[in-house]
C-alpha positions as CSV (number, residue, x, y, z in Angstrom):
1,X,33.0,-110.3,48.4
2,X,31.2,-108.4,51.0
3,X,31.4,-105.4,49.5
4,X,29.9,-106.8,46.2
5,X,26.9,-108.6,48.2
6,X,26.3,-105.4,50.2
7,X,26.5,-103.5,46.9
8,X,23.6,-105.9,45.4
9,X,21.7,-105.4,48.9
10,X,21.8,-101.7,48.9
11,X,21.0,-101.4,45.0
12,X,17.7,-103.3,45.7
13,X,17.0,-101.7,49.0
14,X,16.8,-98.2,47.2
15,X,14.7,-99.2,44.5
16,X,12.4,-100.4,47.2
17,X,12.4,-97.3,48.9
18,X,12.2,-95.2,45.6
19,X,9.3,-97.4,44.0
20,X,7.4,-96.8,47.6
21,X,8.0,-93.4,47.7
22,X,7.3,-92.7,44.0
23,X,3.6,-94.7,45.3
24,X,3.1,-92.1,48.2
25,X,3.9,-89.4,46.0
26,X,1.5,-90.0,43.5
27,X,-0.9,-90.8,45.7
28,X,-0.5,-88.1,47.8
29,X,-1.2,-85.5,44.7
30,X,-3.9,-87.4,43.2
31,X,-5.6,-87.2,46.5
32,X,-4.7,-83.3,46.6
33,X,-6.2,-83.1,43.2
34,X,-9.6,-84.7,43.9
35,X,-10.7,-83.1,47.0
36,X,-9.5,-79.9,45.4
37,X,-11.5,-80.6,42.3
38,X,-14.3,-81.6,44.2
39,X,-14.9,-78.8,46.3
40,X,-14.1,-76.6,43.2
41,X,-16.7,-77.9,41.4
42,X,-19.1,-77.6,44.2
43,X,-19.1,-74.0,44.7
44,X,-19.1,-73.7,40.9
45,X,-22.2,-75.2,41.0
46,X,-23.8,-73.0,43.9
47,X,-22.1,-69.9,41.9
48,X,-24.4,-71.4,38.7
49,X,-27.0,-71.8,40.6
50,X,-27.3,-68.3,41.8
51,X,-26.3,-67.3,38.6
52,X,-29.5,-69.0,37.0
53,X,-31.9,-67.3,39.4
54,X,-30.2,-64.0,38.9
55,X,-31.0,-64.8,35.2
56,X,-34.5,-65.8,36.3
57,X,-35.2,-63.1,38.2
58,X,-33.2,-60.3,36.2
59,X,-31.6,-58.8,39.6
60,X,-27.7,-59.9,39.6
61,X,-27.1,-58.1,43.3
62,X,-27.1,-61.1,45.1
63,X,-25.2,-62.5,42.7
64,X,-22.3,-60.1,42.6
65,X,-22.3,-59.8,46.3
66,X,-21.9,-63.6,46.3
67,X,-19.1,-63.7,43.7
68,X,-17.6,-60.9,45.6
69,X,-17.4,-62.8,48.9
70,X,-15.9,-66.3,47.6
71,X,-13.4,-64.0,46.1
72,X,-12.8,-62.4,48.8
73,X,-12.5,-65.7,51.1
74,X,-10.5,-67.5,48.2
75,X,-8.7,-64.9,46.3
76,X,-10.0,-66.7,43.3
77,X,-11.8,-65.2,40.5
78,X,-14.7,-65.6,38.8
79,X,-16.5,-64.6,35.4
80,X,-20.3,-65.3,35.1
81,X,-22.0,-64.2,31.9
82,X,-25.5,-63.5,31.3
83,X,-27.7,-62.3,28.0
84,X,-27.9,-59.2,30.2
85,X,-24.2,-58.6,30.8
86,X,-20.8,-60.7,32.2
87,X,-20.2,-60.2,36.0
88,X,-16.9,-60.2,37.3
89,X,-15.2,-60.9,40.7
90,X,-11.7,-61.4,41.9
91,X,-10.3,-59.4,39.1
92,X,-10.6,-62.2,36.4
93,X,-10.1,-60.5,33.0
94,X,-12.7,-62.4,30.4
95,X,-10.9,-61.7,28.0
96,X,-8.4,-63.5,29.1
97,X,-7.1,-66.9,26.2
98,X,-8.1,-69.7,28.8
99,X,-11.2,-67.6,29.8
100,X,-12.1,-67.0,27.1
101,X,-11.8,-71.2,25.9
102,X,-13.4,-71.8,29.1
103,X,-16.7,-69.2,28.7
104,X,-16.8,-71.2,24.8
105,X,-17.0,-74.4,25.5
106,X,-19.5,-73.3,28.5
107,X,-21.7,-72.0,25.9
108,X,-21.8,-75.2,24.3
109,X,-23.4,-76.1,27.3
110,X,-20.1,-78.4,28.0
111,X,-19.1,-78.3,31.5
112,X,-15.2,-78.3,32.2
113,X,-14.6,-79.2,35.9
114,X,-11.3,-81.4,36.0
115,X,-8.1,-80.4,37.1
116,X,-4.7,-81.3,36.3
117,X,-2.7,-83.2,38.7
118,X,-1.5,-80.6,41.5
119,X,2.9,-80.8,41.5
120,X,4.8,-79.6,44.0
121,X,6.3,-76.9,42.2
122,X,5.4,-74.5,39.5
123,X,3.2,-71.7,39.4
124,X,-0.1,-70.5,37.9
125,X,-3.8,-70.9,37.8
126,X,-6.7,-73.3,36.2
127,X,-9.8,-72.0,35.2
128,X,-13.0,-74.7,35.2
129,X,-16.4,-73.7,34.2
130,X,-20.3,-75.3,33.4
131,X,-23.1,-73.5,31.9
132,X,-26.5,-73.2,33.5
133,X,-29.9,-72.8,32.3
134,X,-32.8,-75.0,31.3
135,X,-32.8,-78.2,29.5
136,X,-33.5,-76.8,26.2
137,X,-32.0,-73.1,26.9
138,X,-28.3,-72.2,27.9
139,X,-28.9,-69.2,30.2
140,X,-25.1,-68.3,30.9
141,X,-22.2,-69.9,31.7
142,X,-19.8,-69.6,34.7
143,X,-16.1,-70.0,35.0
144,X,-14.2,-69.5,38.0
145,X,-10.1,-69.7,38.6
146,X,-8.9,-72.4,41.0
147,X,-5.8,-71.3,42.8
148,X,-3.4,-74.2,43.5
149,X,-0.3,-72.9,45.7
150,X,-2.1,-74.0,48.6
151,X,-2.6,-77.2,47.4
152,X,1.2,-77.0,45.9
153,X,2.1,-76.3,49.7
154,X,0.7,-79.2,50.9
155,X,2.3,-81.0,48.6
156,X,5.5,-79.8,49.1
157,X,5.2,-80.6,52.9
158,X,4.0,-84.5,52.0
159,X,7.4,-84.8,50.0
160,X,9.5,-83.3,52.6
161,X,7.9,-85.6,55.0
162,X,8.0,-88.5,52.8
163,X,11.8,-87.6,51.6
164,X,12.8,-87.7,55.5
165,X,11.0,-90.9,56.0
166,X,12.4,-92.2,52.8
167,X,15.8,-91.3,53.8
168,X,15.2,-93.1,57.1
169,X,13.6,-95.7,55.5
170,X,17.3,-96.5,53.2
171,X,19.8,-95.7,56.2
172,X,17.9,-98.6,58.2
173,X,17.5,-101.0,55.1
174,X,21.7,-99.9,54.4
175,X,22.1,-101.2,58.1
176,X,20.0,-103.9,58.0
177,X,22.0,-105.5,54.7
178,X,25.2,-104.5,56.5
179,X,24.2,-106.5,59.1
180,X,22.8,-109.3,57.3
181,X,25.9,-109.8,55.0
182,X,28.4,-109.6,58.0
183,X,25.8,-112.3,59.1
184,X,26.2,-114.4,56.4
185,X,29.8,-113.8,55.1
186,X,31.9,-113.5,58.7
187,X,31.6,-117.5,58.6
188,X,33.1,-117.4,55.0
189,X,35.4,-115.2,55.5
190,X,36.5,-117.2,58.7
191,X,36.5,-120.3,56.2
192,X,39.1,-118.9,53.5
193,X,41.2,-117.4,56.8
194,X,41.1,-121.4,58.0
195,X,42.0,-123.1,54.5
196,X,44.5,-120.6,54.2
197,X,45.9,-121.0,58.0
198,X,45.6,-124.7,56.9
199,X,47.3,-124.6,53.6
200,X,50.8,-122.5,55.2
201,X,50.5,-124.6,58.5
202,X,49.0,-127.9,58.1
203,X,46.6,-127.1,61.5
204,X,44.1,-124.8,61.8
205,X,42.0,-123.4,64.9
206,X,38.5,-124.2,65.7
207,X,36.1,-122.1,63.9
208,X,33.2,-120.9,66.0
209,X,29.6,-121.6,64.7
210,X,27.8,-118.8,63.5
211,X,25.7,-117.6,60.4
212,X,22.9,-119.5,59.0
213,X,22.2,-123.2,59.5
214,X,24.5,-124.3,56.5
215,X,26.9,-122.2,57.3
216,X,27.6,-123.6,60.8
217,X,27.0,-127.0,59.9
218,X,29.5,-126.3,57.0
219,X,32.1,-124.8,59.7
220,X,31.3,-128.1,61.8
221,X,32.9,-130.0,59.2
222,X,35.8,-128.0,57.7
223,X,36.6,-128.0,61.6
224,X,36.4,-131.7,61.9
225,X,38.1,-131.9,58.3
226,X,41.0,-129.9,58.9
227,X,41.7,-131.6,62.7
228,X,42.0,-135.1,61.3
229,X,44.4,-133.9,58.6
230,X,46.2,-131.7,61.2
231,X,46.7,-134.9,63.3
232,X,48.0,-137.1,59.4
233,X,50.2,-134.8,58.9
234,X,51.7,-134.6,62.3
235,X,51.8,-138.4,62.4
236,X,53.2,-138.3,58.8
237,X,56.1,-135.9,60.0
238,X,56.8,-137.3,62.9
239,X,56.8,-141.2,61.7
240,X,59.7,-139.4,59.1
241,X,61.3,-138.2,62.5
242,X,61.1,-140.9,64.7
243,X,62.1,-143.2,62.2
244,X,65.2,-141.4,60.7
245,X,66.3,-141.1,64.6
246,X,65.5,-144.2,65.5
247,X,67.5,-145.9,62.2
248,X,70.5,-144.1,63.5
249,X,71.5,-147.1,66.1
250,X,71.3,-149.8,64.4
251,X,72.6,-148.5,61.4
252,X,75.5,-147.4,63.7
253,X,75.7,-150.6,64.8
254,X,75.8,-152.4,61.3
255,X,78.7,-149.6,60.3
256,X,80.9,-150.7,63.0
257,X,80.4,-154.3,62.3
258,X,81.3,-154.0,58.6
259,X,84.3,-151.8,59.7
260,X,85.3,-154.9,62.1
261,X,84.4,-157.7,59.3
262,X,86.9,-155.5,56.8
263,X,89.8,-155.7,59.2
264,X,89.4,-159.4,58.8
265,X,89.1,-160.0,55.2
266,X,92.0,-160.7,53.6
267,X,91.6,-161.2,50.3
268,X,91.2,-158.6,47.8
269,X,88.0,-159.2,46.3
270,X,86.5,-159.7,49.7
271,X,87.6,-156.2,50.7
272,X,86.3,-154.1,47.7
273,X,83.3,-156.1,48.2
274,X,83.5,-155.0,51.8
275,X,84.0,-151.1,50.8
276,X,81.4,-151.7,48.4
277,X,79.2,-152.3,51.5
278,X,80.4,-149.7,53.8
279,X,79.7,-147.3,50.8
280,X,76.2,-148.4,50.4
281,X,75.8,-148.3,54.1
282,X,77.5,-144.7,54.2
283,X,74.5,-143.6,51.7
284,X,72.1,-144.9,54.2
285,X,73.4,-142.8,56.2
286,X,73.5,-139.4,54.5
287,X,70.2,-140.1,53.4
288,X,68.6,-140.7,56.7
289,X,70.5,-137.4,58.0
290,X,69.2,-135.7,55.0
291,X,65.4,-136.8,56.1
292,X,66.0,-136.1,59.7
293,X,67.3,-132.3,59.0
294,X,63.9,-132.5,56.3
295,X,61.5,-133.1,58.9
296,X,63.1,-130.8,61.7
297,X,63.3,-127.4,58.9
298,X,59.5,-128.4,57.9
299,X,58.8,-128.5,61.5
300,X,60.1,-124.9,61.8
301,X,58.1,-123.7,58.8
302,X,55.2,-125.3,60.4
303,X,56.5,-123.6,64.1
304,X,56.9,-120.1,62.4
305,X,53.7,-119.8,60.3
306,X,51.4,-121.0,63.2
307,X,53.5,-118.2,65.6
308,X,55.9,-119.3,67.9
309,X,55.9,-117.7,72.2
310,X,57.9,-114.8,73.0
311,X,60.6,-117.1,75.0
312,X,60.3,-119.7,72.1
313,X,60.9,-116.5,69.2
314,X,64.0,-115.4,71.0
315,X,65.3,-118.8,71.8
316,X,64.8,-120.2,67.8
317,X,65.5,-116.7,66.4
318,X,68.1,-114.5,68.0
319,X,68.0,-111.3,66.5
320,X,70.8,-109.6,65.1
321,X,72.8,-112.1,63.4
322,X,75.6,-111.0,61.3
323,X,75.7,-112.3,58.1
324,X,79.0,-111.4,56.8
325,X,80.7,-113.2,60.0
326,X,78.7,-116.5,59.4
327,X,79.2,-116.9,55.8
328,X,83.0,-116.4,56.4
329,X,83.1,-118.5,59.2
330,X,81.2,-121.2,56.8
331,X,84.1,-120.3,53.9
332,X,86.6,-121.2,55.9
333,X,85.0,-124.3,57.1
334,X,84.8,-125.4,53.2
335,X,88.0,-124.1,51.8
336,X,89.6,-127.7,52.3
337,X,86.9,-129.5,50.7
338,X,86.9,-127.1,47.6
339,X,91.2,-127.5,47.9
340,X,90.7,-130.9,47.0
341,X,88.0,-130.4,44.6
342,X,90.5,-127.6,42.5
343,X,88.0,-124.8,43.2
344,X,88.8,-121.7,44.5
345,X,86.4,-119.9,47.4
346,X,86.2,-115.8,46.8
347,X,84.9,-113.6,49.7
348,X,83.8,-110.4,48.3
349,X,83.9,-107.6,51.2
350,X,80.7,-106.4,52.3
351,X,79.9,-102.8,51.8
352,X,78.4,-102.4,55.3
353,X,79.4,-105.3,57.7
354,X,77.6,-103.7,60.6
355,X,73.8,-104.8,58.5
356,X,72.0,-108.0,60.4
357,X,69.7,-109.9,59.7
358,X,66.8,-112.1,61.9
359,X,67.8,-115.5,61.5
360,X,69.0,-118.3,63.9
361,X,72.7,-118.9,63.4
362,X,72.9,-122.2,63.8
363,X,70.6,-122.6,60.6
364,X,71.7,-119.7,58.9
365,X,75.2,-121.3,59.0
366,X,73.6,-124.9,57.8
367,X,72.2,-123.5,54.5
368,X,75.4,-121.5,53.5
369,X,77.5,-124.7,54.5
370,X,75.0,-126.4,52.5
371,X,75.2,-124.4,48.9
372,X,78.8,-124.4,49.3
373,X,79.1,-128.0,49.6
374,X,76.6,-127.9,46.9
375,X,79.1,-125.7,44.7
376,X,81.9,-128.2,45.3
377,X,80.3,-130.9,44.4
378,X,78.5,-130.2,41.2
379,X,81.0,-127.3,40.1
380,X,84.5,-129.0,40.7
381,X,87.6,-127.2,39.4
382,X,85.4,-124.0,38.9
383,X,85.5,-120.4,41.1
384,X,82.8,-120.1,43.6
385,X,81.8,-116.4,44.7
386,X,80.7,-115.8,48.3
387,X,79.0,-112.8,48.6
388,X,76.3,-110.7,50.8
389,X,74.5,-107.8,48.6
390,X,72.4,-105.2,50.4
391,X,69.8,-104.3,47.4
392,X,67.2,-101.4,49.0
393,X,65.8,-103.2,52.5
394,X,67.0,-107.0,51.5
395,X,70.2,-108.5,52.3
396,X,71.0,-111.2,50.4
397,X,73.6,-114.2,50.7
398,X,74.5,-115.2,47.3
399,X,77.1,-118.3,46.4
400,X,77.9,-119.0,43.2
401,X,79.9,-121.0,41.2
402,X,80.9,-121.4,37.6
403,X,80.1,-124.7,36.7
404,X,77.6,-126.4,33.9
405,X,74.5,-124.9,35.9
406,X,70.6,-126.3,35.6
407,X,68.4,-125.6,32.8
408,X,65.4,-122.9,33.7
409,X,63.1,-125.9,33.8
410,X,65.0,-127.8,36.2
411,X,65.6,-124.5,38.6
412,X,62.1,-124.9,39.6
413,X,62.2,-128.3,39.8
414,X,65.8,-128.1,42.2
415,X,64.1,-127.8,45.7
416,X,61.5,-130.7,45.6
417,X,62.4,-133.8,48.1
418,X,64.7,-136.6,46.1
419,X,65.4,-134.7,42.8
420,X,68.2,-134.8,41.3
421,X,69.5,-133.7,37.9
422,X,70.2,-136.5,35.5
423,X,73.8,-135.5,34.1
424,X,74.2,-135.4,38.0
425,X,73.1,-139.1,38.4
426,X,76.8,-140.6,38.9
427,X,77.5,-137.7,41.6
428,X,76.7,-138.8,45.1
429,X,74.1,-137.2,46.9
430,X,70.4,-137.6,48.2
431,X,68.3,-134.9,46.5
432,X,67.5,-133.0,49.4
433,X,70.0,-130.4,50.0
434,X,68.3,-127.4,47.9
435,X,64.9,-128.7,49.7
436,X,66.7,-128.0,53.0
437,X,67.8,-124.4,52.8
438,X,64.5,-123.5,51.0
439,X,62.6,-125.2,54.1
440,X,65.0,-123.7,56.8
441,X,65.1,-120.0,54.2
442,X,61.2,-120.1,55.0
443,X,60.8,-120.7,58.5
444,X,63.5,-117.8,58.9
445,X,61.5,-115.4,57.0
446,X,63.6,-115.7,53.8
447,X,63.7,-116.9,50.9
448,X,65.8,-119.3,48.7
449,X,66.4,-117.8,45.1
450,X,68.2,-120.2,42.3
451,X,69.4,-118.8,38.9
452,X,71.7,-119.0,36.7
453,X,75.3,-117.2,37.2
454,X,76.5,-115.7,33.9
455,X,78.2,-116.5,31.6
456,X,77.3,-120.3,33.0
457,X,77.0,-121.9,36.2
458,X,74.5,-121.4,39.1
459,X,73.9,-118.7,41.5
460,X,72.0,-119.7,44.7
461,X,70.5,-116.5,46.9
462,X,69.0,-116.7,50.5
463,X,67.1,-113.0,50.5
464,X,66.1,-111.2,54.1
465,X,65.1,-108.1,55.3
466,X,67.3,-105.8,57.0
467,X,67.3,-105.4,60.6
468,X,68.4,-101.8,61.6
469,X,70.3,-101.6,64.6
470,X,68.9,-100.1,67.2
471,X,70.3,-98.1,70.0
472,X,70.1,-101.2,72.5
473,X,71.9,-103.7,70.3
474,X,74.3,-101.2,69.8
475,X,75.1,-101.0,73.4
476,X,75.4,-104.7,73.2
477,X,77.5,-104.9,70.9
């Protein structure tokens, strides 16, 4: 955007410059060309008039010695004709075309004293001339050749002057606009760098006050804006905290109740009533541990986009993990649950174990334990792949199963909060396990990755960079 308003702004501040300049110019050689003409035409009109009392008189000395002189002092020529004879000066040939037009239209007692406009380049002469005599009687006529390269120097000197200034002139306008659009488009640039900030975060820092009236006023509010919908979605997150933690105790205490009140039913309708409960009560509970684990992996998104302290960074995010180590640990850890399930758990080898990647263990081991259990449950009786790729810089930790799969449509659909597939309705489960990983994926600086696993089933991929070891961790190691 700057660069497009700064674009406009020097566009117009050129034209200014060259519409003035053109004004100068033209000026300048229309001035040139008047004073020029005008003292031309005066001392053709002294030359006539010399000329006429030579003609008078019938003695042409003192007019030759006169022509002579202003030849000499001008190195311009001139041709005066008389009924006696033509006298020449300067070494102006008569016979010359635009003489010879000149001494015509003389004798038609028109006089001819304008000049062309002087330019700054180009070479040449002009010729102007009158006639002279009485009212009734053309005597002679006079023409004399006007030199112009001094007044093409001048010229010449007013354009280099007026090119420097005009060059001066742009360079401070260019600065000027630069300085005006930084003036007015640092506090919108600021603003998109906020929303954006705002959008990935959910809080935003104060924006200072700069720019043009609306402009700060503007900043006032988006400041105001976005610090009242920092502080709802903070109180939004943490009312989703508090009260998933909170529920834990009393529905802990309601648990071990019902488990006391089934030890004293006796009769068998009363106890599958009973385990009727508990089961309802034990999908309370997965669902409040689902919302609890929600809030704390979109507190870490939050925690990671906003930047996090150095002590903080290496505490969350120990660099370094292996991945290979963690996702077998996490196979093993789900080969009885898939036993009793019928599937079977593959392993594939990695190419290069020694490849880490920057992620906190501890949640790196959640969202493999979480696909997994995710496999099981929705892929039952089916093979389920374990594998970590290493495709250019990415490492990626891919589990997939052979099971029924989702449709493309519901792929994109998997990670939002509560969904659930409808063939998957009578399958327990809360809807947020895929939202989980692809929260937790984020704030790690991964990403989740669902598609389907040919020739059917799903294929769930956690993608990270590469972290190559350096000589310290090896030493570590």
């Amino acid at each position: 955007m700057k660069l497009r308003v700064l674009g406009v702004l020097s566009v117009l501040a050129l034209l200014l410059v060259l519409i003035v300049s053109n004004v100068i110019l033209s000026s300048a050689g229309r001035e040139l060309t008047s004073a020029l003409q005008i003292n031309r035409a005066a001392s053709l009109n002294r030359i006539a008039q010399v000329a006429f009392d030579a003609a008078t008189d019938s003695d042409t000395t003192v007019l030759q010695r006169d022509m002579d002189t202003y030849s000499g002092l001008y190195d311009e020529g001139l041709v005066v004709r008389l009924q006696s004879g033509t006298l020449v000066s300067g070494g102006l040939d008569p016979e010359r075309p635009d003489v010879r037009d000149a001494l015509g239209r003389a004798s038609l007692n028109l006089s001819d004293t304008a000049l062309d406009p002087v330019t700054p380049f180009g070479s040449g002469t002009e010729v102007i001339s009158r006639s002279f005599g009485s009212a009734s009687q053309v005597l002679g006529e006079a023409v004399m050749e006007v030199n112009l390269d001094a007044a093409r120097a001048k010229l010449r000197a007013r354009w280099l002057a007026t090119g420097v200034a005009a060059i001066a002139l742009a360079t401070l306008l260019l600065l000027l606009a630069g300085r005006v659009t930084g003036w007015v488009l640092r506090p919108v640039q600021r603003l998109g760098a906020a929303v954006r900030e705002l959008k990935d975060t959910g809080r935003t820092s104060r924006l200072p006050e700069a720019g043009p009236p609306e402009l700060r006023e503007l900043s006032r509010s988006f400041t105001a804006m976005a610090a009242t919908l920092g502080e709802v979605i903070e109180s939004q997150r943490q009312l989703i905290a508090d009260t998933s933690h909170h529920l834990r105790n009393p529905v802990g205490a309601l648990r071990l109740r019902v488990d006391l009140l089934l030890l004293k039913l006796k009769n068998k309708d009363e106890r599958e009533a009973g385990a009727g409960v508990l089961a309802e009560l034990e999908r309370v509970e997965e669902i409040l541990d689902s919302v609890l684990r929600l809030a704390v992996a979109e507190h870490r998104v939050i925690e990671d986009s906003a930047g996090t302290a150095p002590g903080e960074l290496e505490t969350l995010v120990p660099s370094g993990v292996n991945a290979l180590v963690v996702l077998a640990e996490e196979v093993d850890r789900a080969r009885p649950a898939a036993g009793k399930a019928g599937n079977t758990i593959t392993l594939a080898p990695e190419q290069d174990p020694g490849i880490e990647i920057d992620c906190n263990r501890i949640e790196l081991a959640q969202m493999l334990g979480e696909l997994l259990n995710n496999a099981i449950k929705y892929a039952p009786g089916t093979e389920i792949t374990a594998e970590v790729l290493q495709v250019g810089s990415r490492i990626i930790l891919e589990i997939a199963d052979a099971g029924p799969g989702l449709a493309p449509a519901q792929l994109a659909a998997a990670t939002t909060r509560f969904w659930r597939a409808p063939e998957h309705a009578s399958i327990r489960g809360t809807g947020m396990g895929m939202t989980i990983v692809d929260k937790l994926a984020t704030a790690n600086g991964g990403h989740l990755v669902l598609g389907s696993n040919k020739p059917h089933g799903l294929r769930a991929r956690i993608v990270f960079d590469a972290v190559v070891p350096g000589p310290e961790r090896e030493d570590s190691r």
